[in-house]
Residue frames as qw, qx, qy, qz and C-alpha x, y, z in Angstrom:
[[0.073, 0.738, 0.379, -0.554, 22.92, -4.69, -4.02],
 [0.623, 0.669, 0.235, 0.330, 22.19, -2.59, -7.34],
 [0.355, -0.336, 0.223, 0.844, 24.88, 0.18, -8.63],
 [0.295, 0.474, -0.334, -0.759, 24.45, 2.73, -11.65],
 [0.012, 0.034, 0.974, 0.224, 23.80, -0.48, -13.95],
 [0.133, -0.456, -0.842, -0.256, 20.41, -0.91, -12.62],
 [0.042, 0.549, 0.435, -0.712, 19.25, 2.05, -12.07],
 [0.134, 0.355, -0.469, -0.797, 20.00, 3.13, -15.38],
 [0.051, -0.081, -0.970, -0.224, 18.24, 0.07, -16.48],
 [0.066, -0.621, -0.692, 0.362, 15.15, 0.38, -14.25],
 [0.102, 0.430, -0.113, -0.890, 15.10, 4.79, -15.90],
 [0.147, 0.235, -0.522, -0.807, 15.16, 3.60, -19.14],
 [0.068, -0.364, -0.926, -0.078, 12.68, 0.68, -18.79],
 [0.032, 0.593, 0.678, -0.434, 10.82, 2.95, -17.17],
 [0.040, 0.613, -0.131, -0.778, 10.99, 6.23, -19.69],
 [0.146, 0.117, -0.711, -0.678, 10.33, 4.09, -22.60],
 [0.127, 0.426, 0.876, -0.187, 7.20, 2.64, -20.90],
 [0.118, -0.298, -0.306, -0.897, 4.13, 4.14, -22.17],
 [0.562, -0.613, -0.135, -0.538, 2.23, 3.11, -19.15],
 [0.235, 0.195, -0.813, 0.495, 3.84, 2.25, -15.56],
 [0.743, -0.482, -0.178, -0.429, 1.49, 1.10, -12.93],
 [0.089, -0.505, 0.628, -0.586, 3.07, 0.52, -9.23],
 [0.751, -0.486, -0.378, -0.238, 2.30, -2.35, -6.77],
 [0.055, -0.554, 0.557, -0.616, 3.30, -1.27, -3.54],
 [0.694, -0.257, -0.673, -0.004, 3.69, -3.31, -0.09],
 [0.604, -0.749, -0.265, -0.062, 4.37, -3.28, 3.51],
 [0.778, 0.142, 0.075, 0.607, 8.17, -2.90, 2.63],
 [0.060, 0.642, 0.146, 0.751, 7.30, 0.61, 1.58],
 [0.546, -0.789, -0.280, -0.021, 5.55, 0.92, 5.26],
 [0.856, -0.431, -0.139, 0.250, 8.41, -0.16, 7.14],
 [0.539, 0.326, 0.075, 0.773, 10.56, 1.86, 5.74],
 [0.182, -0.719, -0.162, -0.650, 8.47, 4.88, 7.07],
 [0.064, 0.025, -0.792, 0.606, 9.60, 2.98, 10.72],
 [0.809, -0.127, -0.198, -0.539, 5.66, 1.51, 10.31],
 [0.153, -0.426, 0.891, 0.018, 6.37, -1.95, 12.14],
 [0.331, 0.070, -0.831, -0.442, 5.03, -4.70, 10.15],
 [0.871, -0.252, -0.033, -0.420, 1.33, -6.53, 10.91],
 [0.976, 0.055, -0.207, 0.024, 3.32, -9.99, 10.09],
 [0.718, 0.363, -0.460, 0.375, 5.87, -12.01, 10.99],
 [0.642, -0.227, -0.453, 0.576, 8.10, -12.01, 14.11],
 [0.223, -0.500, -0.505, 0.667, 7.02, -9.11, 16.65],
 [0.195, -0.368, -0.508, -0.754, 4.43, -8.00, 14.28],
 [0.550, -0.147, 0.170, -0.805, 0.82, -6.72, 15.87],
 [0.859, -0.096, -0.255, -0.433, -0.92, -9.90, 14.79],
 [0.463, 0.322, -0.761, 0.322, 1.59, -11.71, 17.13],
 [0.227, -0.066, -0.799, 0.552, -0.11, -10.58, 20.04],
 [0.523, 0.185, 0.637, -0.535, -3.37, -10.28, 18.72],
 [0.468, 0.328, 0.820, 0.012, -5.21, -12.74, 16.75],
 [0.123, 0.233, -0.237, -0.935, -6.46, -10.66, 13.34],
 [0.461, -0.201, -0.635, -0.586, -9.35, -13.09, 12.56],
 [0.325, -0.429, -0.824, 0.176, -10.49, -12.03, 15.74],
 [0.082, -0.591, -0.213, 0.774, -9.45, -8.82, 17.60],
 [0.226, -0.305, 0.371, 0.848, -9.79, -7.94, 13.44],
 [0.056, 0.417, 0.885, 0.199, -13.21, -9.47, 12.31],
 [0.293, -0.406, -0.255, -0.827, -16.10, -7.02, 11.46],
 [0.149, -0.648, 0.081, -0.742, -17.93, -8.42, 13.71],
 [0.617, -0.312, -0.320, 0.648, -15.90, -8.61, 16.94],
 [0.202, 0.080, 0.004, 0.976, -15.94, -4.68, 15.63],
 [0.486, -0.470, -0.481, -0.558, -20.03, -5.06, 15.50],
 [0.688, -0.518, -0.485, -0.149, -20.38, -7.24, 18.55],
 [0.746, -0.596, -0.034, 0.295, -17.83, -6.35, 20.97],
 [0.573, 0.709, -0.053, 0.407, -15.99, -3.23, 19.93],
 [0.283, -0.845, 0.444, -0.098, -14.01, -2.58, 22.92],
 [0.874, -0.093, 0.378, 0.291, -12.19, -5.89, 22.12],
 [0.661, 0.627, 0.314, 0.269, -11.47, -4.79, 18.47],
 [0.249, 0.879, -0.066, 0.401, -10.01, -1.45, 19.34],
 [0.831, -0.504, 0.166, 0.168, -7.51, -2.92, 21.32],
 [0.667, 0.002, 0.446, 0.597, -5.61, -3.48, 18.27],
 [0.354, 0.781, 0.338, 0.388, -7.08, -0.87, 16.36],
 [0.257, -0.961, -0.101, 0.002, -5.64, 1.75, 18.95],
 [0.612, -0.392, 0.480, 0.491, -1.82, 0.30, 18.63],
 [0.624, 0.495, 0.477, 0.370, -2.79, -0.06, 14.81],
 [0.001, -0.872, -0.476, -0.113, -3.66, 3.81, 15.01],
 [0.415, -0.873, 0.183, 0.179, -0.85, 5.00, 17.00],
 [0.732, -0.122, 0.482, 0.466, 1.74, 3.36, 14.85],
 [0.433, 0.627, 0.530, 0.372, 0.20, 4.84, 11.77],
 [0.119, -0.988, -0.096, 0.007, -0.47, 8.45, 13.50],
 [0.283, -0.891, 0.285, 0.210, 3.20, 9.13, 13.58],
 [0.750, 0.162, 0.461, 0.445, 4.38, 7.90, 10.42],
 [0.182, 0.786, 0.092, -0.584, 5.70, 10.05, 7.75],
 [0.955, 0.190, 0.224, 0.038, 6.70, 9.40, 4.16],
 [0.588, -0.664, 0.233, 0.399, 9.46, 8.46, 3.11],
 [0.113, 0.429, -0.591, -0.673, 12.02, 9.33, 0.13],
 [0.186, 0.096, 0.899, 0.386, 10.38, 6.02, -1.76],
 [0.129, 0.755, 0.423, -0.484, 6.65, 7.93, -1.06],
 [0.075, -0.789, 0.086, 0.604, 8.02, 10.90, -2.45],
 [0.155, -0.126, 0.769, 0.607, 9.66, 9.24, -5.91],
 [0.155, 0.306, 0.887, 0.307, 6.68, 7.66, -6.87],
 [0.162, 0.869, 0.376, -0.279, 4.48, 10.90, -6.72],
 [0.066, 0.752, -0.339, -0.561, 7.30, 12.99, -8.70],
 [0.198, 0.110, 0.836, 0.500, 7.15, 9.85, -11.25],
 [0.193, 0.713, 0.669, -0.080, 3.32, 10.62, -11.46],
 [0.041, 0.887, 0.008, -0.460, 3.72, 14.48, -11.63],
 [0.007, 0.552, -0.613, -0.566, 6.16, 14.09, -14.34],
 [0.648, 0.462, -0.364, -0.484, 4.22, 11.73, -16.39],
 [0.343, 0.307, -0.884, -0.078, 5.86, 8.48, -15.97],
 [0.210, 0.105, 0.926, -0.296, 3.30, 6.67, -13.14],
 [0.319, -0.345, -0.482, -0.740, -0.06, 6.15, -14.56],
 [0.594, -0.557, -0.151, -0.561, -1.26, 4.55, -10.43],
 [0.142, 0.355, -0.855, 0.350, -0.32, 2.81, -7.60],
 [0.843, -0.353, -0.326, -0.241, -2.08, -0.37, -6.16],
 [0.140, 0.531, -0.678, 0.489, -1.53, -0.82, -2.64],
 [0.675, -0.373, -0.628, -0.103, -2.10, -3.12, 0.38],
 [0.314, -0.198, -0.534, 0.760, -1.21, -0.51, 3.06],
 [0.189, -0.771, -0.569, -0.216, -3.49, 1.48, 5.04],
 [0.375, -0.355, -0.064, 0.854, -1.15, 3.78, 6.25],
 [0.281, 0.922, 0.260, 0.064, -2.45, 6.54, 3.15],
 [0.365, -0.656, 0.167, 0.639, 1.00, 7.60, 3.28],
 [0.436, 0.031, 0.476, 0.763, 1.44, 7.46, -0.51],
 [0.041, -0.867, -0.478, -0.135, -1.86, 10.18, -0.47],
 [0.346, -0.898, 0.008, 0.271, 0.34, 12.30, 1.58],
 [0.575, -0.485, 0.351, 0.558, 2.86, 12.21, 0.12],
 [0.115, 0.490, -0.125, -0.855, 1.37, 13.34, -2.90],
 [0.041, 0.113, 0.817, 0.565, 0.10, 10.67, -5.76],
 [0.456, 0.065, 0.096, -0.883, -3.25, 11.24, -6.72],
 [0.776, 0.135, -0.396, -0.471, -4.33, 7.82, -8.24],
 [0.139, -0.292, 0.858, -0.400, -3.73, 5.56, -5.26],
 [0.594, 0.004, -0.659, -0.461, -5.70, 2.02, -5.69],
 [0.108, -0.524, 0.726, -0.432, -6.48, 1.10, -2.22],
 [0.532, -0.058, -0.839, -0.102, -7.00, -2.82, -1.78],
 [0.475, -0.348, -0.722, 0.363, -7.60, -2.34, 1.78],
 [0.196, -0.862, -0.393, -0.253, -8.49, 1.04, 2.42],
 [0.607, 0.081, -0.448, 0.651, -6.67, 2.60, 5.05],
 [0.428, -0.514, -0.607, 0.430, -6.67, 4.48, 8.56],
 [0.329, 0.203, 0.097, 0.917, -7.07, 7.66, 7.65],
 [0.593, -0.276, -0.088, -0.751, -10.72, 8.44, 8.33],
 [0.020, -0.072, -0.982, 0.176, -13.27, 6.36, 10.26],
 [0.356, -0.025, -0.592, -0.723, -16.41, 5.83, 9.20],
 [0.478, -0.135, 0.625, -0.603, -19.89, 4.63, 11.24],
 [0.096, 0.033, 0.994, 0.047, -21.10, 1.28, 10.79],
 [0.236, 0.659, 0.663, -0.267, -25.00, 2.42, 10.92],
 [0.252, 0.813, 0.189, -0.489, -25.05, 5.65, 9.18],
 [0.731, 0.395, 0.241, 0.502, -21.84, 6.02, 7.24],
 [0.229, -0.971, 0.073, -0.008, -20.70, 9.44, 8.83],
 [0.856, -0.067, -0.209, 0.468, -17.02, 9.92, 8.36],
 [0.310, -0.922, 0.222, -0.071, -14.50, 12.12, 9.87],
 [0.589, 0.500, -0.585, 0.245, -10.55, 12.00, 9.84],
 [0.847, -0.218, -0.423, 0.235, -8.99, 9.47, 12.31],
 [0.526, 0.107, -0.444, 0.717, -7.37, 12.38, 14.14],
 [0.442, -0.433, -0.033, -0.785, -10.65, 13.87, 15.48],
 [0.656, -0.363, -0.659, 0.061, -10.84, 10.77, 17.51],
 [0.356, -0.760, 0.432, -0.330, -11.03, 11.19, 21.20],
 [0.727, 0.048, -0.665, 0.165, -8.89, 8.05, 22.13],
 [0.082, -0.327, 0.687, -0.643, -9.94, 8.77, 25.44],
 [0.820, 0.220, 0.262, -0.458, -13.96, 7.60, 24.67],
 [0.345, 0.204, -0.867, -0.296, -12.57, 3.99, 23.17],
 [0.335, 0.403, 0.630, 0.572, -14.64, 2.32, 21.57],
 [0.036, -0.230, 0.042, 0.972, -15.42, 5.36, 19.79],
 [0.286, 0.602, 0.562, -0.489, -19.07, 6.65, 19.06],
 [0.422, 0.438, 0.376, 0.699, -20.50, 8.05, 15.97],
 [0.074, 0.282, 0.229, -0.929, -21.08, 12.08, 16.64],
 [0.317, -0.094, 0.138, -0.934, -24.12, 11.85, 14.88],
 [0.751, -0.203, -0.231, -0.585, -26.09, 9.11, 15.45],
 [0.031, -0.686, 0.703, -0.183, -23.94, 7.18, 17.96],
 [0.983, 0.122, 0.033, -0.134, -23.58, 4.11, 16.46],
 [0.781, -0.287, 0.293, 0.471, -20.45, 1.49, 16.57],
 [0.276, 0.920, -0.265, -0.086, -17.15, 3.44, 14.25],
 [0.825, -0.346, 0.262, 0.361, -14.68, 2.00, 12.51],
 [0.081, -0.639, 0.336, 0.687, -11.89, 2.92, 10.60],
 [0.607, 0.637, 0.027, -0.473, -12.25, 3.18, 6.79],
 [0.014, -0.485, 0.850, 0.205, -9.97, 0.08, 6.06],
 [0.856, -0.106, -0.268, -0.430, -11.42, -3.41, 5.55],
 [0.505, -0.416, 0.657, -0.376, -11.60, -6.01, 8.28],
 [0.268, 0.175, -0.807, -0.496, -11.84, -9.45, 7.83],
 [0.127, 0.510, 0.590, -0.613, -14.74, -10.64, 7.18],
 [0.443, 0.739, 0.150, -0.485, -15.55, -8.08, 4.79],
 [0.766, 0.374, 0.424, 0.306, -15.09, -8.07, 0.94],
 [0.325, -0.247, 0.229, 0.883, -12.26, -5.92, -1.13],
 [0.249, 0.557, 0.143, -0.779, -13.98, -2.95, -1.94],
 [0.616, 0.506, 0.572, 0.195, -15.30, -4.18, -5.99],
 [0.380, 0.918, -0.097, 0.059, -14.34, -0.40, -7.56],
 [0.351, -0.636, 0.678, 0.114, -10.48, -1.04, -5.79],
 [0.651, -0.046, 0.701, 0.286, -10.25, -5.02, -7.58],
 [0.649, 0.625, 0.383, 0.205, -11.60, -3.64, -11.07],
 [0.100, 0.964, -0.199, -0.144, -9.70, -0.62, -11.15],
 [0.231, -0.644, 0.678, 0.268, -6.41, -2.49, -10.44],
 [0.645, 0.271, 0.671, 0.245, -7.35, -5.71, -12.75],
 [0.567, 0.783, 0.151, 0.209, -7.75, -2.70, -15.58],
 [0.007, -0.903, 0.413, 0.119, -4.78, -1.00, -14.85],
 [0.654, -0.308, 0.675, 0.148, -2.72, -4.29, -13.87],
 [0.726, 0.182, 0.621, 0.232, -4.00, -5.66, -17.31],
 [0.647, 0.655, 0.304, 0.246, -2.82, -2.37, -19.64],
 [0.276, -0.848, 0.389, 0.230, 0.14, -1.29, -18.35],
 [0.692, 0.546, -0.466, 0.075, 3.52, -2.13, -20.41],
 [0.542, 0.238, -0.667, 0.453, 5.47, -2.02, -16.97],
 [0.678, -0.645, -0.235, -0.262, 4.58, -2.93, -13.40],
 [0.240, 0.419, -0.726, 0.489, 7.03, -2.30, -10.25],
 [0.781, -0.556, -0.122, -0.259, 6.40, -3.75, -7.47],
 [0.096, 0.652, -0.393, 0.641, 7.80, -2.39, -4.78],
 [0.280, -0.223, 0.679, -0.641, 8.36, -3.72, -0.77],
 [0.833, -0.120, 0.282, -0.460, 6.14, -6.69, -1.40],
 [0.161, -0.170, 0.940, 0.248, 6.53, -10.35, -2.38],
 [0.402, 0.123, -0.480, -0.770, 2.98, -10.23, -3.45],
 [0.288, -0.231, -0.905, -0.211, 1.51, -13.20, -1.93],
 [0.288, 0.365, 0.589, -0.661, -1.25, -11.70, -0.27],
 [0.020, 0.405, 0.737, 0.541, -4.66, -12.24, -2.52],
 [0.734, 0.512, 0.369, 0.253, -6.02, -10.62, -4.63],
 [0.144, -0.880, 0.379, 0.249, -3.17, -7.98, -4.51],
 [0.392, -0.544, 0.634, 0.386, -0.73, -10.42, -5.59],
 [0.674, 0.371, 0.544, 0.335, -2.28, -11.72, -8.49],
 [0.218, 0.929, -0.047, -0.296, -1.72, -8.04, -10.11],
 [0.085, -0.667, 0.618, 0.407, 1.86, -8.71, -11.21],
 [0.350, -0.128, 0.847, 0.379, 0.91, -11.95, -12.90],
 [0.425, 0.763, 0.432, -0.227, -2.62, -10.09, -14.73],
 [0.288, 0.836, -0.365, -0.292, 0.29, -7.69, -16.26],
 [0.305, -0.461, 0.778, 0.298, 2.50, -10.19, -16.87],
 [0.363, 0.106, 0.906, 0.190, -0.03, -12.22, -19.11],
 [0.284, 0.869, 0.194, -0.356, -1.19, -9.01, -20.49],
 [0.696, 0.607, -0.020, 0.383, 2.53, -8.64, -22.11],
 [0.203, -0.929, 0.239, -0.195, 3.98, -6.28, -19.43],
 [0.473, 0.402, -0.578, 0.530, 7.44, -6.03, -18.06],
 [0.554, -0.804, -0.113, -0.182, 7.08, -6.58, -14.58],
 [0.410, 0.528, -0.363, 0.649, 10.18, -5.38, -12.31],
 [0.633, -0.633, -0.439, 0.077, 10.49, -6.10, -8.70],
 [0.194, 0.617, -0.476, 0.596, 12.20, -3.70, -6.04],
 [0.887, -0.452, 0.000, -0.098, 12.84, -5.39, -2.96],
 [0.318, -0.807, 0.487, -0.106, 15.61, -5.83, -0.28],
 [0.213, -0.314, 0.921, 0.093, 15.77, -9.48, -1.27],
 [0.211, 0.098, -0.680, -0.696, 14.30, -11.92, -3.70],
 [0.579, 0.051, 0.387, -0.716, 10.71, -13.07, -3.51],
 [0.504, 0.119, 0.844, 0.138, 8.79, -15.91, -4.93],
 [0.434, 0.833, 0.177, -0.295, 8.50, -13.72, -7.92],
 [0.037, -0.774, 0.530, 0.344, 11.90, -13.52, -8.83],
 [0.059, -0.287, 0.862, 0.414, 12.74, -15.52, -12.11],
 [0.211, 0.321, 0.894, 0.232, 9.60, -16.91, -12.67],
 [0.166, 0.822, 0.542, -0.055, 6.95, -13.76, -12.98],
 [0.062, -0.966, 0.003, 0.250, 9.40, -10.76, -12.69],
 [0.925, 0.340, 0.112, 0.123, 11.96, -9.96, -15.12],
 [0.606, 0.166, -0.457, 0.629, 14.37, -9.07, -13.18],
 [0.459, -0.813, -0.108, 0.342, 14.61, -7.46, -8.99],
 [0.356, 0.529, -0.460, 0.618, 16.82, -4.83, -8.13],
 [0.605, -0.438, -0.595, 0.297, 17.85, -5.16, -4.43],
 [0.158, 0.150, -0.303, 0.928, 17.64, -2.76, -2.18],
 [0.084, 0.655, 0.541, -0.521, 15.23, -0.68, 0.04],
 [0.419, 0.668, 0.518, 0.331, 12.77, 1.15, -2.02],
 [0.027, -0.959, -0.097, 0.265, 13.83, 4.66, -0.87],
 [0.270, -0.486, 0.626, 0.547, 17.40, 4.48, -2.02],
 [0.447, 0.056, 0.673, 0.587, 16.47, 2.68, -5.26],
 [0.238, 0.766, 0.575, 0.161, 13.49, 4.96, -6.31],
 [0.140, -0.922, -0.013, 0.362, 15.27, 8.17, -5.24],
 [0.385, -0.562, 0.547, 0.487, 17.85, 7.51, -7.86],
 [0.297, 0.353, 0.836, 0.298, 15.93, 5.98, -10.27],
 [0.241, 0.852, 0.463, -0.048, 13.64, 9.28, -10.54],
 [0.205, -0.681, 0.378, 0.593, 17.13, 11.67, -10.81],
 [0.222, -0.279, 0.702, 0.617, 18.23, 9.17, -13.60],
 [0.346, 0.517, 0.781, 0.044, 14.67, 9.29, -15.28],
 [0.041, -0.904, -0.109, 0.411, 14.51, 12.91, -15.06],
 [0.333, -0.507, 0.609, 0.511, 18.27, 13.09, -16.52],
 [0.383, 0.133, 0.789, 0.462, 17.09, 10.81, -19.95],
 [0.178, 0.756, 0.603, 0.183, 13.60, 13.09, -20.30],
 [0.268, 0.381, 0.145, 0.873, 16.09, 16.22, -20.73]]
């Protein structure tokens, strides 16, 4: 696990950057006690996501869809962020983040305060009608009328994330392909990155010239061959220390 060493490291790398640019994962979620889509007693365990998750299954048969969307919803609705959240907006506010690309839909890193948040997937915050385009935040539902109506032209409503099925929003992939490709340093935080096209970001900066720097609990299939060097650990502990000892060098 890292010590003073690499934090210090990870400050200065980051204080001498003249542009940082963030790629944030589900790592970051979980940490927020989000429990992962994937993997072992993930959501998509017990339901199918290129089904219950497909536009349209959400078109044709949305009381199927918001099966999962209502667990999705309830997980999300009582998240809050956490200390890593919280770093990576007081890097911004101080100058040191120029954005963060992400592949959660949680919006926690909105709440928690960054303004330039790249979202690859959108996220559950709002929900949005399929016919008109009426939105409204995701806590005006009634989750008693599921599937949920639009209020004004009551057509099918989903949330304001993408499903699959659908295509990554085009202003979300250029934004982060222009950041990704003129930044000096890229973290990338709570993922391993192999979701596409999210994960190709670290290897757009990397063949741009950037430093890319992983934080994660353990090494990924980044480590030694795209990133130039991990620190281990959970991102709250290493970013909450890492923005003291930034803070500390920029006097």
């Amino acid at each position: 696990m890292f010590g003073e060493k690499e934090i210090n490291r990870l400050a200065s790398d980051i204080v001498e950057a003249k542009k940082v640019v963030a790629l944030s994962g589900a790592g970051m979620s979980v940490e927020s006690e989000i429990a992962p889509f994937r993997g072992p007693g993930g959501l998509w365990e017990k339901y199918n996501p290129e089904e219950y998750g497909h536009i349209a299954t959400l078109r044709n048969a949305p009381e199927k869809a918001w099966l999962m969307l209502l667990e999705m919803h309830r997980e999300i609705g009582k998240a809050k962020p956490n200390r890593g959240h919280y770093a990576l907006a007081e890097l911004e506010k101080i100058g040191c983040l120029s954005s963060i690309i992400t592949q959660n839909v949680d919006g926690l890193h909105h709440v928690a305060g960054n303004k330039d948040v790249i979202e690859f997937h959108g996220n559950l915050l709002s929900v949005v009608c399929m016919d008109c385009g009426y939105s409204k935040p995701s806590t005006e539902l009634d989750l008693d009328a599921i599937p949920p109506s639009c209020d004004t032209c009551n057509g099918p409503v989903k949330p304001d994330a993408v499903f699959f099925g659908e295509a990554i929003p085009p202003d979300a992939l250029m934004r982060a392909h222009e950041e990704s490709s003129t930044c000096d340093l890229m973290l990338v935080i709570g993922t391993s990155a192999m979701v596409q096209p999210a994960g190709s970001m670290p290897q757009v900066a990397k063949r741009a010239g950037a430093k890319v720097v992983e934080i994660n609990p353990s090494e990924t299939p980044l480590t030694g061959l795209i990133s130039d060097y991990i620190v281990l650990g959970q991102s709250g502990d290493v970013l909450e220390q890492t923005i003291t000892a930034v803070k500390q060098m920029k006097g």
